[in-house]
Structures are given as structure tokens and as C-alpha cells.
SEKE-298967 format. One record per residue: x, y, z of N, C-alpha, C in turn; residue in one letter. Coordinates in Angstrom, 2 decimals. Layout:
<rs>
+---------+---------+---------+---------+---------+---------+---------+---------+---------+------+
!      nu !      nv !      nw !     cau !     cav !     caw !      cu !      cv !      cw ! roti !
+---------+---------+---------+---------+---------+---------+---------+---------+---------+------+
!       X !       Y !       Z !       X !       Y !       Z !       X !       Y !       Z !    a !
...
+---------+---------+---------+---------+---------+---------+---------+---------+---------+------+
</rs>
This chain:
<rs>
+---------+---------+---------+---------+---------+---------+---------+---------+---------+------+
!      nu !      nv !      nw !     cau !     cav !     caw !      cu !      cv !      cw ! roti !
+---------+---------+---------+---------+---------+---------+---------+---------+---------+------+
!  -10.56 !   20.15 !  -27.73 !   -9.82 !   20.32 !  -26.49 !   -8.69 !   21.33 !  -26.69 !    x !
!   -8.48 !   21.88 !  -26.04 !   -7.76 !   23.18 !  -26.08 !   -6.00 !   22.61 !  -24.96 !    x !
!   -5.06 !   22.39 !  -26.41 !   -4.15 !   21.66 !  -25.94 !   -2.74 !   22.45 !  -24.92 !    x !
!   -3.57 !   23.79 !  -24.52 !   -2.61 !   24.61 !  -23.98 !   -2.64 !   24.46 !  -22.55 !    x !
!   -4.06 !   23.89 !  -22.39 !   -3.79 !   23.60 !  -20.97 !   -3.16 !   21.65 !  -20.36 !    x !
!   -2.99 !   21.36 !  -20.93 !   -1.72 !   20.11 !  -20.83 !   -0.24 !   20.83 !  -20.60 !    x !
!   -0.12 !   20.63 !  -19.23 !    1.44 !   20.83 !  -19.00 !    2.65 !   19.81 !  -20.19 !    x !
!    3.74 !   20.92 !  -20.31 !    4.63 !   20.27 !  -20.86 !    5.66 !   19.78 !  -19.84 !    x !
!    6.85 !   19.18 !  -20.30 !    7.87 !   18.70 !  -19.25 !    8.52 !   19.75 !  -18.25 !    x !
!    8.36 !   21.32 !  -19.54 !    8.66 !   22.58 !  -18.30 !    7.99 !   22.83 !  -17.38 !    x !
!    6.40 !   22.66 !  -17.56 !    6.19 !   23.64 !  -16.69 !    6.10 !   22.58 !  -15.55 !    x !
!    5.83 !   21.11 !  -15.67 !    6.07 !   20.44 !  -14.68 !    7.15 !   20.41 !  -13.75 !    x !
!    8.29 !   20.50 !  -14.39 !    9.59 !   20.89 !  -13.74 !    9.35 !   21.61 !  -13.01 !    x !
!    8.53 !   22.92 !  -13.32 !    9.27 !   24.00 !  -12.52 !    7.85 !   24.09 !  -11.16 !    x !
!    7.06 !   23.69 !  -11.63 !    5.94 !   23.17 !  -10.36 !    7.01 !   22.23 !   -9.34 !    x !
!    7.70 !   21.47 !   -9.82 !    8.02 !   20.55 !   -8.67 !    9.25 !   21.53 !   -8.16 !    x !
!    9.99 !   22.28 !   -9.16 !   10.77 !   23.34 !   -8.21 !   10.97 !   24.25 !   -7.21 !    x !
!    9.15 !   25.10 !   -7.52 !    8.37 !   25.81 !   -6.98 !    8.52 !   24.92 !   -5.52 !    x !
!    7.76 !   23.68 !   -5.43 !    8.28 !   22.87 !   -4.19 !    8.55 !   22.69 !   -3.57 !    x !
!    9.84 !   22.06 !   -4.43 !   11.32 !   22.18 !   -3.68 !   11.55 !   22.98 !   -3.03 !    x !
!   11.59 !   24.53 !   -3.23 !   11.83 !   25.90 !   -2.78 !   11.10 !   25.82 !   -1.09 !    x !
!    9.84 !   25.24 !   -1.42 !    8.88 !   25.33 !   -0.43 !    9.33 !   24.49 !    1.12 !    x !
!    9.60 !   22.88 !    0.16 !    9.95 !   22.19 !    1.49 !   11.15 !   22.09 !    1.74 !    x !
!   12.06 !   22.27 !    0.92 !   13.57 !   22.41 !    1.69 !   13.56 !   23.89 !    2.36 !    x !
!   12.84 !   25.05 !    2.41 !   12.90 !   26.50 !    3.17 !   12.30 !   25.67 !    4.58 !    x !
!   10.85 !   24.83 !    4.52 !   10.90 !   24.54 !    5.82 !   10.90 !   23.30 !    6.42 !    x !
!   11.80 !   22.68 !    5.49 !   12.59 !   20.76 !    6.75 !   11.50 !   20.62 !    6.42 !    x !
!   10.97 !   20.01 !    5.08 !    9.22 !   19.19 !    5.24 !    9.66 !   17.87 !    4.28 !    x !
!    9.30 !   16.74 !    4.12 !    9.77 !   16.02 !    3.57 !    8.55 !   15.35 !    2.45 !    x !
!    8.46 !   14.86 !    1.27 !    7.31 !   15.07 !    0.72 !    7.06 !   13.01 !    0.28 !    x !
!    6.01 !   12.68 !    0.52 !    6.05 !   11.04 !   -0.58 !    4.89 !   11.30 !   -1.63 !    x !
!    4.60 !   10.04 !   -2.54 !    3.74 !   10.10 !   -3.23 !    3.06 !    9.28 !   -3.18 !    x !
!    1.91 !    8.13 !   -3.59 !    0.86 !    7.62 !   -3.44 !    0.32 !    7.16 !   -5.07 !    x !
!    0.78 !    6.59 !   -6.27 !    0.60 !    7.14 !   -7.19 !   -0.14 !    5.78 !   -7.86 !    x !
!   -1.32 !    5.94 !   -8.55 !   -1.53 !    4.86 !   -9.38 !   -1.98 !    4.63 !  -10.93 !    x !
!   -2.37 !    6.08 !  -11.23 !   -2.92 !    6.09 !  -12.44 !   -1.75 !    6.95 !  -13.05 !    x !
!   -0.99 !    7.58 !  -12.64 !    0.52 !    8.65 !  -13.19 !    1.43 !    6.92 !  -13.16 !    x !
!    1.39 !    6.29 !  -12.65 !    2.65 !    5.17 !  -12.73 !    4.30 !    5.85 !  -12.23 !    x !
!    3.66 !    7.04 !  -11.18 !    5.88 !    7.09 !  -10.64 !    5.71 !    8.22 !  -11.02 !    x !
!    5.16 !    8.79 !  -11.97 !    5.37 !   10.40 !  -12.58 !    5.25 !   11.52 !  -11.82 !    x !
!    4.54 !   11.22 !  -11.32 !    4.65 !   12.81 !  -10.07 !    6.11 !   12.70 !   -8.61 !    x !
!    6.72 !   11.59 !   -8.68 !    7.98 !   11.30 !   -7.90 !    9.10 !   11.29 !   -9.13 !    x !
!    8.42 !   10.60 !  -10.19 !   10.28 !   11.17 !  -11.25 !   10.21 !   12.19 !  -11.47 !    x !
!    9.11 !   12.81 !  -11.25 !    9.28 !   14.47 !  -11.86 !    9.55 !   15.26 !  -10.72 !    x !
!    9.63 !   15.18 !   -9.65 !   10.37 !   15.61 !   -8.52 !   12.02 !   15.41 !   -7.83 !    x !
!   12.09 !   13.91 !   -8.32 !   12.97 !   13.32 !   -8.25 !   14.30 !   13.88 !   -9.68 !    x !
!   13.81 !   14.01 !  -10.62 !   14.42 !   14.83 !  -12.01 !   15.25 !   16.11 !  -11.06 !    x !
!   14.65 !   16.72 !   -9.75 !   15.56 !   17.90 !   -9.62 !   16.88 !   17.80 !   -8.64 !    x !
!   17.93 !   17.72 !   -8.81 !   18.73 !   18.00 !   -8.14 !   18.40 !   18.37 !   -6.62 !    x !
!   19.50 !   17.25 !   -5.93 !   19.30 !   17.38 !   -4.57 !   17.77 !   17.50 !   -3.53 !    x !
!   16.99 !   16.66 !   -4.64 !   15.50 !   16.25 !   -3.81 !   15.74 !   15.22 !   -2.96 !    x !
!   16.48 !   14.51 !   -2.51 !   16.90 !   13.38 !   -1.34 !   16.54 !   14.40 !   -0.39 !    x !
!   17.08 !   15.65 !   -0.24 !   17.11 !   16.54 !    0.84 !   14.98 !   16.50 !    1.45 !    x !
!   14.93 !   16.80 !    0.16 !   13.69 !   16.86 !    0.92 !   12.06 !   16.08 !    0.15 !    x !
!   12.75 !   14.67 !   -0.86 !   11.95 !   13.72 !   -1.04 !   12.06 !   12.59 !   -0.61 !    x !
!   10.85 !   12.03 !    0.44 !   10.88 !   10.62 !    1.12 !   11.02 !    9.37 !   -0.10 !    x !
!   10.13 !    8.93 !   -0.20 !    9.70 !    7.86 !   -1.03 !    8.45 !    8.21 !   -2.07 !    x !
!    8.26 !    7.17 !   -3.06 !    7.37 !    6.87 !   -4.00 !    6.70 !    5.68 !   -3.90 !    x !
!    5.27 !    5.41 !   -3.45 !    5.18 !    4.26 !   -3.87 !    3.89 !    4.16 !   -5.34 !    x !
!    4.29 !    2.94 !   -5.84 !    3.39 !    3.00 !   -7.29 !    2.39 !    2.00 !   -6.94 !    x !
!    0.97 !    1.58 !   -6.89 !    0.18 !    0.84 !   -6.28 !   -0.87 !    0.86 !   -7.33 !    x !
!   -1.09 !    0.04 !   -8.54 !   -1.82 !   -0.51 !   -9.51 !   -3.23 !   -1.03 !   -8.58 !    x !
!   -2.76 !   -2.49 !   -8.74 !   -3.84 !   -3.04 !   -8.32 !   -4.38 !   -3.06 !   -6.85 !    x !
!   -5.86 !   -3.69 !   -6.81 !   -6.38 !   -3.90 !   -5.54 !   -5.22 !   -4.62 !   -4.23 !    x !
!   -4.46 !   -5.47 !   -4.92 !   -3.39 !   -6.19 !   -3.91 !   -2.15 !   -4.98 !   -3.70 !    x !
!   -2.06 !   -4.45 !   -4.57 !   -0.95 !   -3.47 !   -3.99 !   -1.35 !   -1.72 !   -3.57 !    x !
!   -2.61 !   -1.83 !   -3.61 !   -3.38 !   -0.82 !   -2.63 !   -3.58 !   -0.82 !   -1.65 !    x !
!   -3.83 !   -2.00 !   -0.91 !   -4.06 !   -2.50 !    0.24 !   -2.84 !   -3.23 !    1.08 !    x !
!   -1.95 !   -3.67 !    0.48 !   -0.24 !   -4.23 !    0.76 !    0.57 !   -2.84 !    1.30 !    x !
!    0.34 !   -2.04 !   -0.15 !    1.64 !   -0.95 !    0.64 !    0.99 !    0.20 !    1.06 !    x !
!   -0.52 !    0.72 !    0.89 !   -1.14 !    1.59 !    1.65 !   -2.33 !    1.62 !    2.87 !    x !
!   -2.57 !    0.39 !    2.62 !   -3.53 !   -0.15 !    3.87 !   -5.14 !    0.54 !    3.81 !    x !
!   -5.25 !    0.56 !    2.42 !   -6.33 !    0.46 !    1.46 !   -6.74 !   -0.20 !    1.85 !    x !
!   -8.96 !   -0.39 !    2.89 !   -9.31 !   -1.74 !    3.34 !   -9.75 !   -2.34 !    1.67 !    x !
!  -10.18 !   -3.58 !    2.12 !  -10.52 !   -4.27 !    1.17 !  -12.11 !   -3.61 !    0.78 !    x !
!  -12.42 !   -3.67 !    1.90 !  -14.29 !   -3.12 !    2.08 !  -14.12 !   -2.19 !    0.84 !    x !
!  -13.62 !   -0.87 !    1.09 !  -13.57 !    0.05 !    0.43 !  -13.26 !    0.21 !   -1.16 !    x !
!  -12.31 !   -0.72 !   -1.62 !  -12.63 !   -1.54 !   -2.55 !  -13.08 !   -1.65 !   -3.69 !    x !
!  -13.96 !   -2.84 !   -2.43 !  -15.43 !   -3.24 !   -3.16 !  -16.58 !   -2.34 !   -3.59 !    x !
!  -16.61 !   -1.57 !   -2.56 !  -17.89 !   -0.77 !   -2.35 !  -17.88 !    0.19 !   -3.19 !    x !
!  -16.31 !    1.05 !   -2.91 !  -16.63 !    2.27 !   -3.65 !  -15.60 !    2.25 !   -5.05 !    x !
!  -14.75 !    0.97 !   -4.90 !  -14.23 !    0.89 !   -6.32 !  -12.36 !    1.57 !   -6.20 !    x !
!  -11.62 !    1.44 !   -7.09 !  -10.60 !    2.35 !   -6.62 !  -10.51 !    3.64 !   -6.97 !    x !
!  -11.18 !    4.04 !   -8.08 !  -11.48 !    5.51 !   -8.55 !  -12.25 !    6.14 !   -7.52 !    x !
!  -12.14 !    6.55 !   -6.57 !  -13.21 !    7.18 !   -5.62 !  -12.13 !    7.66 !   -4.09 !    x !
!  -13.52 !    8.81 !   -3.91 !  -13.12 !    9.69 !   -3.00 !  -12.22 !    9.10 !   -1.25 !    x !
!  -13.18 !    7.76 !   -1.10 !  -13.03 !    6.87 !    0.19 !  -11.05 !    6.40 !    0.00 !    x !
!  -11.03 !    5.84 !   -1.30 !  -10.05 !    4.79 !   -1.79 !   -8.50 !    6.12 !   -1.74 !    x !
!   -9.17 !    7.08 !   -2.33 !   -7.64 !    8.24 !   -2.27 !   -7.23 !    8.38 !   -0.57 !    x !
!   -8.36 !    8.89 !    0.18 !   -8.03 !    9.30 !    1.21 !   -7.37 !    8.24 !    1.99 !    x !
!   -7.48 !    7.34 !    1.96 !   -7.42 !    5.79 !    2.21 !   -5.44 !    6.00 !    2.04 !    x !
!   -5.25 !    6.14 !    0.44 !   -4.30 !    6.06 !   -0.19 !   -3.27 !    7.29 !    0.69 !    x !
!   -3.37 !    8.64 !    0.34 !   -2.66 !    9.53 !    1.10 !   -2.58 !    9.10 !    2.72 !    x !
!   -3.44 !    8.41 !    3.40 !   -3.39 !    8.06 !    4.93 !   -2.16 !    7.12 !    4.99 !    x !
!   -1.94 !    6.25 !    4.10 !   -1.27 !    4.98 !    4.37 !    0.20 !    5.18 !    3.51 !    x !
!    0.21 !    6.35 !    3.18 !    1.55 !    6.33 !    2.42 !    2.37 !    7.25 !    3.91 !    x !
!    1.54 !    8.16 !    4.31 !    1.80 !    8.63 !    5.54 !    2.49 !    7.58 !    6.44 !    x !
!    1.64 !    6.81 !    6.78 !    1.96 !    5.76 !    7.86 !    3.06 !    4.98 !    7.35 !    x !
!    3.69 !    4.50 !    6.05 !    4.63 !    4.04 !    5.65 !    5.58 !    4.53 !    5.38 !    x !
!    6.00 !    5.63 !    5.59 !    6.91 !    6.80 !    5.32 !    7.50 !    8.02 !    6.63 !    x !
!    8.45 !    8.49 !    6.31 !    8.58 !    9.71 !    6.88 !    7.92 !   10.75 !    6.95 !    x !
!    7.49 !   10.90 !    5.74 !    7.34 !   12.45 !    5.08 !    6.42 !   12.97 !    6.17 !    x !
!    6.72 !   14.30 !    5.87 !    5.14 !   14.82 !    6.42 !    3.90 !   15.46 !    5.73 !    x !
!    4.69 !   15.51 !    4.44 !    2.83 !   15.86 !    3.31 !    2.92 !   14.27 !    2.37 !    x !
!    1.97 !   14.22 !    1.46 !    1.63 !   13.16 !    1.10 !    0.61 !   13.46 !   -0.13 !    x !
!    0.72 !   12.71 !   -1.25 !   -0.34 !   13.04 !   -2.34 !   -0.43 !   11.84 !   -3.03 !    x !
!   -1.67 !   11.74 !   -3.18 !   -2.32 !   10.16 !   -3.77 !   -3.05 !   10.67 !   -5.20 !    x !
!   -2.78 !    9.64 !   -6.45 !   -3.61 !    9.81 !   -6.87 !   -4.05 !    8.53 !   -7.44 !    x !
!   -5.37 !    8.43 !   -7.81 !   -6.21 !    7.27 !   -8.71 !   -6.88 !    7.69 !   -9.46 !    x !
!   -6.79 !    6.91 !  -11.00 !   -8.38 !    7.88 !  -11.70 !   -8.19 !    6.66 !  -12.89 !    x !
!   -8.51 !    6.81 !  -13.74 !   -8.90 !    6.22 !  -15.16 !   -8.42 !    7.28 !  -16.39 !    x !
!   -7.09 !    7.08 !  -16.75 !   -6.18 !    7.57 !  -17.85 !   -6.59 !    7.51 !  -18.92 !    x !
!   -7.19 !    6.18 !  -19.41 !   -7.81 !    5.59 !  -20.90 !   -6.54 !    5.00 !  -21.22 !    x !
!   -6.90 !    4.52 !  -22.95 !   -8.34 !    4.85 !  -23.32 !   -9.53 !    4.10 !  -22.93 !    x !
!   -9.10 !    3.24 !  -22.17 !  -10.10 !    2.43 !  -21.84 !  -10.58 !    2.00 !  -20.56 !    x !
!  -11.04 !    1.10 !  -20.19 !  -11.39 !    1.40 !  -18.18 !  -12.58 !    2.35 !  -17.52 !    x !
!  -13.01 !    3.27 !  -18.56 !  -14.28 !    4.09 !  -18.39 !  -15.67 !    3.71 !  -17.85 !    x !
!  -16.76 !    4.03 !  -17.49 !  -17.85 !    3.79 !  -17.24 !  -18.55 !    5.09 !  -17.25 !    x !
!  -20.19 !    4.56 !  -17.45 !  -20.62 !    6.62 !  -17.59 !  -20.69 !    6.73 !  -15.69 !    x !
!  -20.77 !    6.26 !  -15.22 !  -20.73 !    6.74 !  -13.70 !  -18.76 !    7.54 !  -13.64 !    x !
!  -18.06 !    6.97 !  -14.31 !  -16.46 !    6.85 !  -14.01 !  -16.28 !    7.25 !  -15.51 !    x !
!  -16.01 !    7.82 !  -15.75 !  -15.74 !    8.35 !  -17.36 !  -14.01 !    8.26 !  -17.40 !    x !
!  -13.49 !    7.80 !  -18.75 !  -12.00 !    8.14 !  -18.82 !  -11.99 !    9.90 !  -18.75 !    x !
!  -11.01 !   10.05 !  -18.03 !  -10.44 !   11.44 !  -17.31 !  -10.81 !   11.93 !  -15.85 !    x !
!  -11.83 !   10.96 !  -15.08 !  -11.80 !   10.74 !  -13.94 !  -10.70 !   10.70 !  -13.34 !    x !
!  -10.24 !   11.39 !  -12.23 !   -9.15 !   11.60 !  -11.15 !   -9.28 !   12.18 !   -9.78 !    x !
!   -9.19 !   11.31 !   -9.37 !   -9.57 !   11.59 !   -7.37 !   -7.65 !   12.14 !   -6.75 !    x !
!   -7.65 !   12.80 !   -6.63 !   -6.10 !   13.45 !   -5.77 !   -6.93 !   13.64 !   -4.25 !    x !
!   -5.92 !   13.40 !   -3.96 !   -5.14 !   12.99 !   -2.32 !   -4.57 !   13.98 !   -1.50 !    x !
!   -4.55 !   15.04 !   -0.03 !   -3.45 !   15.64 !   -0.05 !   -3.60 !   15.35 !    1.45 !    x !
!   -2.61 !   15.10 !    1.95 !   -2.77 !   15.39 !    3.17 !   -1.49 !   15.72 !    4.51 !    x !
!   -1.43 !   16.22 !    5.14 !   -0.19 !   16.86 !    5.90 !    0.05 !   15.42 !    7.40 !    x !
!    1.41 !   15.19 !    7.68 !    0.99 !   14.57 !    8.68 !    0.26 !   14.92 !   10.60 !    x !
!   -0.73 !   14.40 !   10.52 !   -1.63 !   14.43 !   11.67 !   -2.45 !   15.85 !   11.73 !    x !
!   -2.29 !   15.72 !   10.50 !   -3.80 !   16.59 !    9.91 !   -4.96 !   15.98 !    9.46 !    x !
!   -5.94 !   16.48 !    8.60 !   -6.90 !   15.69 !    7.96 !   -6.61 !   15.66 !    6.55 !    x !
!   -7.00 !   14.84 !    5.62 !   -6.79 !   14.41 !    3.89 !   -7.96 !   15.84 !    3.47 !    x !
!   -7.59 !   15.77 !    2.30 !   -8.54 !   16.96 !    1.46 !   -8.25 !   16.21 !    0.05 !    x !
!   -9.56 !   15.62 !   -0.35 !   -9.61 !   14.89 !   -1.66 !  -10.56 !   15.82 !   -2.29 !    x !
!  -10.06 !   15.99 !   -3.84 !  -10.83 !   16.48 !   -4.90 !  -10.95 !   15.52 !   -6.40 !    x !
!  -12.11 !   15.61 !   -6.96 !  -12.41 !   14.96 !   -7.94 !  -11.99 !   15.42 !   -9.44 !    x !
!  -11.17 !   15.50 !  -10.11 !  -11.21 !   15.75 !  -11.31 !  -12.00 !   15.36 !  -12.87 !    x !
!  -12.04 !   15.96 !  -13.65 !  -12.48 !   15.21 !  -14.58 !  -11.70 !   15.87 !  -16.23 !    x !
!  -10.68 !   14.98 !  -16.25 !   -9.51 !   15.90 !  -17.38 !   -9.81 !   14.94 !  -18.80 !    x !
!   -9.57 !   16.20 !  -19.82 !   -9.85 !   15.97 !  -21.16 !   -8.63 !   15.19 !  -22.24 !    x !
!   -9.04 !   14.41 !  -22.86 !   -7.08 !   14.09 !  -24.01 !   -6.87 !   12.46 !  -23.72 !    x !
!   -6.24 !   12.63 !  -24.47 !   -6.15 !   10.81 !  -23.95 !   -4.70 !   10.77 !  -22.99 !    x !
!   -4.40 !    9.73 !  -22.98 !   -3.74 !    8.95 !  -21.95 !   -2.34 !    9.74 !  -21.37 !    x !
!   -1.77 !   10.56 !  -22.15 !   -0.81 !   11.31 !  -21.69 !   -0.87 !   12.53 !  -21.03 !    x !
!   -2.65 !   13.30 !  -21.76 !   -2.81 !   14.01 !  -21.36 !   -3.87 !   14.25 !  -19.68 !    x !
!   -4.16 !   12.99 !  -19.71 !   -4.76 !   13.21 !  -18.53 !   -3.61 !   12.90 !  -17.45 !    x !
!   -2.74 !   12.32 !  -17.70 !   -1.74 !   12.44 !  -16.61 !   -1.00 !   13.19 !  -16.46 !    x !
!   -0.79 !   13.96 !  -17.16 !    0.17 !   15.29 !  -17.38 !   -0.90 !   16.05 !  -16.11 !    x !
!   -1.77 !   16.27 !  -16.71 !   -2.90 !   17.45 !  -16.05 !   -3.19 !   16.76 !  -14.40 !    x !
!   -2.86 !   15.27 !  -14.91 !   -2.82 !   14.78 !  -13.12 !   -1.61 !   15.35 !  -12.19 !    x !
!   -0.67 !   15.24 !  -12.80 !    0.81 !   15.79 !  -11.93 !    0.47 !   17.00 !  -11.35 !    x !
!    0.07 !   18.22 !  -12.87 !    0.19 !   19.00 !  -12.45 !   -0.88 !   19.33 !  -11.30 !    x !
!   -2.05 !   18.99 !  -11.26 !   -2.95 !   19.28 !  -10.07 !   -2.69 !   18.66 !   -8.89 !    x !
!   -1.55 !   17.58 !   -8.71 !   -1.25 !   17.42 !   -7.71 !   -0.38 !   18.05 !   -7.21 !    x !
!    0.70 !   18.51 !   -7.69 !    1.49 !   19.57 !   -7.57 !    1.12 !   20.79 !   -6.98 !    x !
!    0.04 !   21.30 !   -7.62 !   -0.67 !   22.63 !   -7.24 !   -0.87 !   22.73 !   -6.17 !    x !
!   -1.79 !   21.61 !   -5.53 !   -2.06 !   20.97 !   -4.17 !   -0.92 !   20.91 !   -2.83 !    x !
!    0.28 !   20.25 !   -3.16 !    1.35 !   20.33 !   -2.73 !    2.32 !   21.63 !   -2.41 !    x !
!    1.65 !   22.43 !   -3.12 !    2.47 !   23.78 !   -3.17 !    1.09 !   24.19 !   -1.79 !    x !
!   -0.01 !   24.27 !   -2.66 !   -0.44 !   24.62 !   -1.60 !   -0.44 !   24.31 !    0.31 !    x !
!   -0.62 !   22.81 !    0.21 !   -0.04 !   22.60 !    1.30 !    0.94 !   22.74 !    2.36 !    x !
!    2.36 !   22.93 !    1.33 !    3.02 !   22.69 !    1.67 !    3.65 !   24.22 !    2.23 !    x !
!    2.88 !   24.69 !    2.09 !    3.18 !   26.59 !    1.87 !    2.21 !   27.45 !    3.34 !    x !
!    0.94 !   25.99 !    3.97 !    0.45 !   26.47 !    5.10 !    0.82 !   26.73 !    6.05 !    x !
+---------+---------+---------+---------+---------+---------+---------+---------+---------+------+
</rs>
């Protein structure tokens, strides 16, 4: 594995700066959706100075009960398609929307390791979330290499990327 592409704490920083730049230029307010990062893509936003201005909330949502409690994750969905999956993110970015101010939104779920894998669901599986409010969600599937730090690192940063992008339409 080629350890250059794992963001460090800089370049994450400066992705969420990049951001910043973006949604405080236009009054946009941003939340997160987060379950397999645990908070990391909101402390690492939250790390910059004067993000109140233009960060809503974080919520952190582990399990099936707190997927469906604070994002309105159905249960059906779940079952069926599991929480690693395409249905369950969009699900996730919809309902952080609805619980929040903000007007962009980024979810993520996946399987970090080292363990939790399946060959259908492999560890480094990651479904991201993006979606603007009273727009439509745009979910993409990842599949990141490294163990447990490194697939979340590489999670931030692709959600980030996303966010810039969005947030920049």
C-alpha cells in the first residue's frame, strides 16, 4: 500500500479550511452524519477557528438504534440492505438534514477494521453521503486500503472533497 496517499493531520486541516473559505464566502452552514470516522470529520472542522460561524452540528450514530433515533434511518433498510450500503447513507445525509440547520450535509458508514468484514463488504468498504438542502443525496462507494486509521483518514478526506465540491455549486 502506498502510504502517501493517507492524509496526514495537515492536509486534513487544510481540506476543512479550503471549506471554511467556501461556506463562510456564501452563509452555508455545514453538519455531519458520521459513523465509521466516530466525530472525525466534525473535530476536524471544528479544530478551525471560528467554525460556529459556519458549522451546524455533528451527530455520531454507531448502532442500528442510533441510526434510526437521530437520523430516521428506517428500520426496513437496515435489515435489508445492512448499514454499510448505498440505501442506509442516503437515508443518513437525509435525516441529519431534517435534524439540523445546515444546508449541506455528509454521511458516512463503512467498515474501518480490522474486523467486521465480509467478502460481499470487505474491511475498507465506505459508502459517503452528500447532499445540499432540498436537493437530491449523491452517494458513492469506496473501497480504501490500511488498517483502521487509515481507512478513516482517507474517509474524511473523501468526504471533504465532496463538500468542497458541493459546497462550491
Amino acid at each position: 500500500m502506498d502510504t502517501t496517499l493517507i492524509p496526514d493531520d495537515a492536509a486534513l486541516a487544510a481540506q476543512g479550511r479550503a471549506l471554511a473559505e467556501i461556506l463562510l464566502a456564501r452563509r452555508q452552514l455545514v453538519c455531519t452524519a458520521e459513523s465509521c470516522t466516530g466525530g472525525w470529520i466534525a473535530k476536524t472542522l471544528t479544530d478551525i477557528p471560528g467554525s460556529s460561524a459556519w458549522f451546524d452540528c455533528g451527530m455520531v450514530a454507531y448502532s442500528y438504534e442510533a441510526k434510526q433515533a437521530m437520523l430516521g434511518v428506517r428500520p426496513q433498510t437496515l435489515e435489508k440492505e445492512g448499514a454499510v450500503s448505498r440505501e442506509t447513507v442516503i437515508e443518513m445525509v437525509s435525516g441529519a438534514l431534517v435534524h439540523s440547520a445546515a444546508t449541506l450535509a455528509v454521511a458516512v458508514t463503512g467498515i474501518a477494521g480490522p474486523g467486521g468484514g465480509t467478502p460481499e463488504k470487505p474491511v475498507g468498504t465506505v459508502w459517503i453521503g452528500w447532499k445540499r438542502r432540498g436537493g437530491y443525496p449523491r452517494a458513492e462507494v469506496f473501497h480504501f486500503d490500511g488498517d483502521r486509521e487509515a481507512v478513516r483518514r482517507q474517509t474524511i478526506a473523501a468526504a471533504l472533497r465532496g463538500l468542497v465540491a458541493l459546497a462550491g455549486d
